[in-house]
Structures are given as structure tokens and as C-alpha cells.
VOGU-3710 file (C-alpha; in Angstrom, 3 decimals, decimal comma):
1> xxxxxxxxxx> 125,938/170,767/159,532  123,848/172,362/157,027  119,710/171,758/157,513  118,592/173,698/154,612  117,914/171,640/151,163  120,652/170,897/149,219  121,440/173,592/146,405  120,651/171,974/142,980  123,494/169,724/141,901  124,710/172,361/139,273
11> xxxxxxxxxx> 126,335/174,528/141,463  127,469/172,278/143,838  130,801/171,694/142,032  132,662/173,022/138,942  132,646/171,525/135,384  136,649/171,980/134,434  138,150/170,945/130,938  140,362/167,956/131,823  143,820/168,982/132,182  146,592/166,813/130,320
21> xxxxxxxxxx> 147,644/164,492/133,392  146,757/163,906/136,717  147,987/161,818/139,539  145,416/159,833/139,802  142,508/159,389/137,212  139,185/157,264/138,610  137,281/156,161/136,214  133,231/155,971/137,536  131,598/158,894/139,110  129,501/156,665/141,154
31> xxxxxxxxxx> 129,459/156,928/144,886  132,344/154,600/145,081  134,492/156,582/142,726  133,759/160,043/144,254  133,866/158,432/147,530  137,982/157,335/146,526  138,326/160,766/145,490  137,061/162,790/148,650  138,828/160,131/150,870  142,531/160,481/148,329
41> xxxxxxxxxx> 142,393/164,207/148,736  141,323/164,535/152,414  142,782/161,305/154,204  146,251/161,530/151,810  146,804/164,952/150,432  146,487/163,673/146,961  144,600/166,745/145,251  145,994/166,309/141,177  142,835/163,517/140,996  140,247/163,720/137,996
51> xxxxxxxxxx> 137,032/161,430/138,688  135,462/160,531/134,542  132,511/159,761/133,963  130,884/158,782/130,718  127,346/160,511/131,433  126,120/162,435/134,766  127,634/162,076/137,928  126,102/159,324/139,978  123,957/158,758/136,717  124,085/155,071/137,108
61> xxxxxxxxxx> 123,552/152,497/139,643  124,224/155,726/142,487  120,694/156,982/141,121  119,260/153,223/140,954  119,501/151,658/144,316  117,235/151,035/147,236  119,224/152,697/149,807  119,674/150,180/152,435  122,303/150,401/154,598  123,845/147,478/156,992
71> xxxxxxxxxx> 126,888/145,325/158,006  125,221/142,014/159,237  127,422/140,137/156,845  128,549/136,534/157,570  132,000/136,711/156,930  134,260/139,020/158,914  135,713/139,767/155,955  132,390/141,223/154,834  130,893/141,973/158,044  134,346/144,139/158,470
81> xxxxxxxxxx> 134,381/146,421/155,438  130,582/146,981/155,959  130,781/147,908/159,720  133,865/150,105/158,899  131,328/151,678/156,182  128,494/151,663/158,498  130,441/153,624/161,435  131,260/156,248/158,460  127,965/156,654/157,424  126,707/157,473/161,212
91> xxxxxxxxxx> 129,554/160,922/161,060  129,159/161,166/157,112  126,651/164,323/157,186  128,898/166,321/159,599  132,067/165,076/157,931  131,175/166,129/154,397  128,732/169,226/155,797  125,763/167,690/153,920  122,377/166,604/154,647  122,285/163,064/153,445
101> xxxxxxxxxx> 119,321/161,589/155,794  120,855/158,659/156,894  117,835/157,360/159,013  119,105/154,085/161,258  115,854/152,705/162,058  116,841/148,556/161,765  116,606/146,407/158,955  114,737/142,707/159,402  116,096/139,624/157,593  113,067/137,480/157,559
111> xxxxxxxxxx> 113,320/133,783/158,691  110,477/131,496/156,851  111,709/127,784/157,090  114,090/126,002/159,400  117,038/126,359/157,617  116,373/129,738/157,058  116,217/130,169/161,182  119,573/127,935/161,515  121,287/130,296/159,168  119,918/133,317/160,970
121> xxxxxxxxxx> 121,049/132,513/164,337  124,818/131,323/162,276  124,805/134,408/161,263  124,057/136,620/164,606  126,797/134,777/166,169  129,194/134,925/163,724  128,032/139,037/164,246  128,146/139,285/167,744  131,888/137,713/167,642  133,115/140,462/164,804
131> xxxxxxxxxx> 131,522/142,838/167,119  128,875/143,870/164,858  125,106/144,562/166,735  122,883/141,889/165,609  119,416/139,968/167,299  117,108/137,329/166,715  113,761/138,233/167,057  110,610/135,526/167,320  107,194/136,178/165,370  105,896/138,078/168,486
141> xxxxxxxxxx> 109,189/140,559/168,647  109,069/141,011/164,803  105,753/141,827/165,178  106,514/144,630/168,036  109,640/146,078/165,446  107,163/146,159/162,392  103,774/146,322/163,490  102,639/145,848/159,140  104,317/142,264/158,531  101,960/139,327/158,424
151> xxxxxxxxxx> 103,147/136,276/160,778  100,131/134,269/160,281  101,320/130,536/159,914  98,439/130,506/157,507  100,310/132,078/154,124  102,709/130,685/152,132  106,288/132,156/153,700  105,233/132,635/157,553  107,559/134,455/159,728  109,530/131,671/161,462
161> xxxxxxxxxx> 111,590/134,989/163,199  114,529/137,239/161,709  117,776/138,824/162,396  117,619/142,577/163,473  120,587/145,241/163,143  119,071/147,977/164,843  121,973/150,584/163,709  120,973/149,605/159,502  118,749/152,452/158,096  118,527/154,147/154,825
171> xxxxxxxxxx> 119,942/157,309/153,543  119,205/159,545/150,657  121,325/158,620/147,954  121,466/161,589/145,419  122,094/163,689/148,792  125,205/161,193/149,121  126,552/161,245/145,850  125,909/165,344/145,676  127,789/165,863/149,340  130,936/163,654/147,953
181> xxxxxxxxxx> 131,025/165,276/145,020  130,718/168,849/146,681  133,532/168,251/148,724  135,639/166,401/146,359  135,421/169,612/144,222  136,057/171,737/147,344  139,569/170,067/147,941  140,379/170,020/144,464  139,693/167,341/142,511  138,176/167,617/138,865
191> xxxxxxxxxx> 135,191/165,790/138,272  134,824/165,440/134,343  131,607/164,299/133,108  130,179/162,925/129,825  133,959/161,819/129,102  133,547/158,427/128,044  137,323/155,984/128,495  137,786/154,357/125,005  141,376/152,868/125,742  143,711/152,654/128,478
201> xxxxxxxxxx> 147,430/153,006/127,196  150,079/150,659/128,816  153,973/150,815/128,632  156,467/148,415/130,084  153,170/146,555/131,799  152,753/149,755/133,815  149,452/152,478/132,722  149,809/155,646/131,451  147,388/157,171/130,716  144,070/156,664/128,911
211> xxxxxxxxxx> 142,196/157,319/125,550  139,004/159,751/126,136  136,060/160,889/124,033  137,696/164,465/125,347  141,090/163,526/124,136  143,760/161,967/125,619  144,711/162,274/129,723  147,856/161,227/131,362  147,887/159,044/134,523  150,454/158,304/136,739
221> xxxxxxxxxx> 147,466/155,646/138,244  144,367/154,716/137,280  141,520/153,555/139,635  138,435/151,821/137,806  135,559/152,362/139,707  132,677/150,963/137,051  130,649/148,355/138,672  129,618/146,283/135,523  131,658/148,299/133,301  135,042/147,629/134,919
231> xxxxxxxxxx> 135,202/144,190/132,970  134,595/145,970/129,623  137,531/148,678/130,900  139,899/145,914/132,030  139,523/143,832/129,079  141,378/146,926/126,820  144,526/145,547/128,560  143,944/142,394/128,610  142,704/141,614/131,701  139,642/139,327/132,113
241> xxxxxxxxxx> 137,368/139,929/135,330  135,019/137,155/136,768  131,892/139,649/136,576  128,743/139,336/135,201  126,075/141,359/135,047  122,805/141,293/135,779  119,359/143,691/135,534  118,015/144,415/138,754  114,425/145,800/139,279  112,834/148,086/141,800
251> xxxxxxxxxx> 109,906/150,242/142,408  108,163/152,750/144,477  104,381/153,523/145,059  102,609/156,878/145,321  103,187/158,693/148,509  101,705/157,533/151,821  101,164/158,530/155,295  103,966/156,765/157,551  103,195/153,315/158,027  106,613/151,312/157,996
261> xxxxxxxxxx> 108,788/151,777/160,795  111,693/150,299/159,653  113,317/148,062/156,813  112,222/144,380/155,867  113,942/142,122/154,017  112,783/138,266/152,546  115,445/136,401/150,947  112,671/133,391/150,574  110,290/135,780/148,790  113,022/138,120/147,371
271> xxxxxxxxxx> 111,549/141,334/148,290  112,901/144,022/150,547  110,567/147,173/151,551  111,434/150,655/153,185  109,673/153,844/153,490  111,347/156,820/151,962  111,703/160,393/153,734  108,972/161,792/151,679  106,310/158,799/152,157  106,694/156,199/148,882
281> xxxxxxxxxx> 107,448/152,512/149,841  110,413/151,775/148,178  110,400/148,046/147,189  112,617/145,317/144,924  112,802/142,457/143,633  115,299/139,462/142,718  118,220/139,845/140,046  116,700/138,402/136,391  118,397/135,726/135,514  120,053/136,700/132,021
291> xxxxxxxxxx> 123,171/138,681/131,235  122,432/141,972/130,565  123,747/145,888/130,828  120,320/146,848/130,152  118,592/149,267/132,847  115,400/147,108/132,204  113,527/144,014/133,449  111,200/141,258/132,834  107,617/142,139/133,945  107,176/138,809/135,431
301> xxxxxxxxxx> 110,055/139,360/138,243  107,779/142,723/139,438  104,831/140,280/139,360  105,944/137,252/141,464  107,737/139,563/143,892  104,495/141,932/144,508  102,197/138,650/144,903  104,438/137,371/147,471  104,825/141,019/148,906  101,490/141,385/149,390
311> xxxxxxxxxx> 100,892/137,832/151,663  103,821/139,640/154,413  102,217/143,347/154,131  98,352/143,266/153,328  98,246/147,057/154,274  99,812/147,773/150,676  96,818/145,228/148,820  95,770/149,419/147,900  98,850/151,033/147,303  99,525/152,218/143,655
321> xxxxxxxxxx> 102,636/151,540/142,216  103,916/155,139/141,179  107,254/154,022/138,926  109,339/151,057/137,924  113,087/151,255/137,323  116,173/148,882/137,011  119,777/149,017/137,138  122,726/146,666/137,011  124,225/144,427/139,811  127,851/143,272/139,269
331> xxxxxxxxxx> 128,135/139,753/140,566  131,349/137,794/141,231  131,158/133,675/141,765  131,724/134,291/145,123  128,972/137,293/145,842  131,539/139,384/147,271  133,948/142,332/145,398  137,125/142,776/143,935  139,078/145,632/145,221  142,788/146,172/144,848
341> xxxxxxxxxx> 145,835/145,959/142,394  146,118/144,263/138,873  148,749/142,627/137,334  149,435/145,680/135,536  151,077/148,632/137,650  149,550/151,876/138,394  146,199/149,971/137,482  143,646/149,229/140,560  139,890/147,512/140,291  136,746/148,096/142,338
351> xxxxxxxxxx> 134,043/146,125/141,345  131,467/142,834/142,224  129,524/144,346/144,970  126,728/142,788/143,467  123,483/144,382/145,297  125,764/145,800/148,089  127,251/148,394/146,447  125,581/151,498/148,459  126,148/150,415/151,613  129,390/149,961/151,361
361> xxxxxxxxxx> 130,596/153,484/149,530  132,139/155,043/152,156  134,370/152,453/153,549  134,943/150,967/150,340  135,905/154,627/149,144  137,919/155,064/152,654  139,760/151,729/151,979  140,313/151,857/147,938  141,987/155,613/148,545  144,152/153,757/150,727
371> xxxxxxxxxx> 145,098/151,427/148,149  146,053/153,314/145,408  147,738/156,083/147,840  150,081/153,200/148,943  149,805/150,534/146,275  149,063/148,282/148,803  145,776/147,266/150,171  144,028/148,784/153,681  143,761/145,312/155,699  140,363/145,642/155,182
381> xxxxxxxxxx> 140,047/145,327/151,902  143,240/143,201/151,375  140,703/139,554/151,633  139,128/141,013/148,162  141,839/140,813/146,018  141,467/139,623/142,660  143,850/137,050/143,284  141,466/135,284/145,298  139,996/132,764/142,428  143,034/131,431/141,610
391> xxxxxxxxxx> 144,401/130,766/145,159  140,523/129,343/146,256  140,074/131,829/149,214  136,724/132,922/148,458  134,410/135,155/150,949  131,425/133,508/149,919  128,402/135,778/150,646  125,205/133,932/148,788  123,474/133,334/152,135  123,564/136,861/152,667
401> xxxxx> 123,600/138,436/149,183  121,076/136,473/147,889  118,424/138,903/147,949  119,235/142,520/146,514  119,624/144,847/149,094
//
């Protein structure tokens, strides 16, 4: 495994014309769509693959997130795809021969009322029985894991307890997209960027190809891989996706000695705190409430958040906040994604991870190359098929998606 810095992102991979047709086309150069591109090449020999992207690779909600990696789902639908993601993410620097500094050091779901205990211990069971590592931790134990957090019964959210997944952690994520990418390239695949889709062209209810701002590009399959965006994509054939979309607001703070051991997450106060490799505290906040693609916020959601931040960690009452930034969280009535065929042939959807997006991108890359290699779904994924809200078998996730993550 390489320990040096990564090169700059420039010469990682090359920046080819787009050739006339591929095999497959992927349209998204997230994490999720290089991810389906490394894993098409390596896992099924499937090199003739183009990845499109309408700015910078990993320009959008790759460069936006918080980083937080974990598979305590309550669902073992959920809990399934994540742990498959997780156990990839704990070989992904050796397999893909990049630093990505995935850091496992535990995440803590914070319990603050009764109910919020009752669904916390629901939830370490249902865990324990999919086989995923999971705790529950009293005030006192909470306190040992993260010596910063506040359990006076004095403020206004005390710490009733909290689920722990010791094996969750954090990882770099421009280090993740970059190492994808990098080997993506390496086996072949063409990653085109600022090549924006403007039509998809369909014949006999089977794709073939698709309109580009850099001409036109055969496709013997197509693989949308545009959080948000996927809706806008799908509805050039027709097809109507229960998204919406929603801003999403984080920050970080100027750069501090190490004081937070691991991660901390409040779905009662909707705020979730880590401490990045080079010192910041990385912290969020809760989705705003209006339908938006905008990469902006309302103030007030950074102000609410912070107040109640600042009652669990009085340590920060003197941190500065160093930057503000927001991105876009895909959300599907049932908090959980869509991954798998369309009614139209040769045409696949990944989308609706909502604020789990990151977590997820290598199994969900692992299982969506799959997919589209077969045209059938990896039993892992097969439970998100966009099927599901017409047949009424939802995964529903709000208890544990609630609070961006």
C-alpha cells in the first residue's frame, strides 16, 4: 500500500475524448459511479465502460459529505448492504493501492428520551441478529468512549445512553473518490468529465445511447448514478422517480489539537460531530425542509443545530467556525435507495440514499456492477428495487436516517 500523499488528482488518471460507444456508459462520477466502474472492470472483465460527468469528478455530493462510515441499520435489508460496504471499506486502501484513511474509531447514536432508548436497544438487537457489531452504552460508558459529551441531566437533551458500532469510523473522501478513479483508469475505463447528458435515446423500449454536450455516445447499457439528478435523467424517457431533494448543511471549525475520540451522533438535536485527520471538527446539521438542488442553506438550520451542539460538547463554546458548505440529499418516502433495473432495457437507477450515500459506495458500487453485468440484481441489493412502491414492500429507514450522517 502506498504511504506517501496522494499525487494531485491531475495525473492520477487520463482525460480521453469519448469514443463513439461503449458497453456500458455511467452517468455520475461520484463515488458510487466510479465505484460501479472499478468494481465492472475488475470483478466482471467489463473494460469498454465510460463514467460522464457533467463537471469534476467527485465534484458533487463526493466532495460534500461528512464522511461517516457505519452499518448499524435497522433493517437487514439496510443493515446488509451497509455491512457488505463496511467489510469493503476495512481492505479498500490495499485493494485499490491508495491511502484513503479510513479511521474505525466508533460512532455513538445518542439516546435522550425513552423512546429514543427503546428504539436503541430495537435496534442493537435487530444488529446483533444480522450479525452486525453493535452495544448499548449507559451515561457512565458513553462518558468513558467520549470523554467531551455532556451527560448532565441538567440540559435540555441529556444522555439517556446510545448505541455504539465500534468498527464505524471516517475516511477521507477525496482520497476515496481519487483511489477509484485511479484504478478505474488503470483497468481501462474512460472517465469523461464536464460532459453534461442532455437526452437519453430509446428504441423498441430498450436505450441506446445518449445525447451529450460532447456529442452523441452509443450504449449498449446505461447506469445512472446521479443522486438528485437521476430523476431529472429518468424523466427524458419517461420515467418518474419518487425522489426529492433536499439542501443539506455542514461545517468545520479551525484546526484543533485532538480532542474527540470518536464519532457522535444526535438524532434528537440533529447534529453529528467527528474530528478530521488534520484537526477541524467536522459537524452537520438537519436536511432544510424545502425542495431544492441548491448547494446552499438557511442560516437558521446552522444556528439551532450549533446551540444545541454546544449543551452536549461545551469544550467547542471557543471553537471558530472555519467554513460552511451544503450539498444535496436524495430522499425516497421510504429513506432508503433505489438500485436496479427500469422498465426500459439496458437502463439501470442508483439513487435515494438520502444522507447515506458515502458509506455505502463501495458495496453499493460492488452490488450495482453486479447488476448491470447480469441484468439482474446482487441479492443484496435486489430489496431496493424500484418496484417496491407499487408492491408496498418498503425498507423503511426514518428511525435511522433521520439525522444526516
Amino acid at each position: 500500500m502506498t504511504e506517501d500523499l496522494p499525487e494531485h488528482p491531475d495525473f492520477l488518471w487520463r482525460n480521453p475524448e469519448p469514443k463513439r460507444h461503449y458497453d456500458v456508459v455511467i452517468v455520475g462520477g461520484g463515488g458510487h459511479g466510479l465505484a460501479t466502474a472499478y468494481y465492472l472492470a475488475r470483478n466482471h472483465g467489463i473494460t469498454n465502460v465510460a463514467v460522464l460527468e457533467r463537471g469534476w469528478l467527485a465534484g458533487g455530493n463526493m466532495a460534500r459529505n461528512t464522511t461517516i462510515i457505519r452499518s448499524n441499520y435497522l433493517w437487514e435489508a439496510s443493515a446488509g448492504i451497509y455491512e457488505h460496504a463496511l467489510k469493503l471499506w476495512e481492505g479498500l486502501a490495499e485493494d485499490l493501492d491508495y491511502p484513503i484513511l479510513f479511521s474505525q474509531r466508533g460512532v455513538l447514536n445518542l439516546a435522550h428520551s425513552q423512546q429514543d432508548v427503546r428504539e436503541g436497544a430495537r435496534r442493537v438487537h435487530a444488529n446483533r441478529l444480522s450479525g452486525v457489531d453493535a452495544h448499548w452504552l449507559d451515561p457512565g460508558q458513553v462518558k468513558e468512549v467520549c470523554p467531551i459529551v455532556n451527560i448532565s441531566p441538567d440540559v435540555r437533551y441529556p444522555v439517556l445512553g446510545a448505541t455504539y458500532q465500534p468498527r464505524a469510523g471516517i475516511a477521507k473522501h477525496d482520497y476515496v473518490a481519487w483511489g477509484f478513479a485511479r484504478a478505474a483508469d488503470a483497468l481501462g475505463v474512460d472517465l469523461i468529465q464536464h460532459c453534461e447528458v442532455t437526452g437519453i435515446d430509446v428504441h423498441d423500449g430498450r436505450v441506446t445511447g445518449l445525447r451529450t454536450t460532447r456529442g452523441p455516445i452509443g450504449a449498449g447499457k446505461v447506469a445512472l448514478s446521479a443522486a438528485g439528478h437521476s430523476s431529472v435523467l429518468a424523466r427524458m424517457v419517461g420515467l418518474d422517480l419518487p425522489v426529492q431533494s433536499h439542501p443539506l448543511q455542514a461545517l468545520v471549525s479551525e484546526l484543533l489539537e485532538p480532542v474527540h475520540p470518536t464519532v457522535v451522533m444526535s438524532n434528537a438535536v440533529h447534529v453529528y460531530v467527528s474530528q478530521a485527520h488534520k484537526g477541524e471538527l467536522v459537524m452537520g446539521a438537519g436536511i432544510d425542509a424545502y425542495n431544492s438542488y441548491s448547494q446552499r442553506g438557511a442560516l437558521r438550520v446552522i444556528e439551532r443545530q450549533m446551540s444545541a451542539a454546544l449543551e452536549l460538547f461545551p469544550v467547542f463554546a471557543r471553537a471558530h467556525v472555519l467554513r460552511t458548505w451544503g450539498g444535496i440529499v436524495d430522499v425516497t418516502p421510504d429513506a432508503s435507495a433505489i438500485v436496479g433495473l427500469t422498465p426500459i432495457d439496458g437502463l439501470y437507477v442508483n439513487c435515494g440514499w438520502g444522507t447515506g450515500g458515502f458509506k455505502a459506495t463501495p458495496g453499493v458500487g460492488w452490488c450495482y456492477a453486479h447488476t448491470v453485468a447480469h441484468d439482474e440484481p446482487h441479492p443484496l441489493n435486489a430489496p431496493f428495487r424500484l418496484d417496491r412502491f407499487s408492491t408496498g414492500a418498503l425498507i423503511d429507514e426514518h428511525g435511522a436516517a433521520a439525522v444526516a450522517h
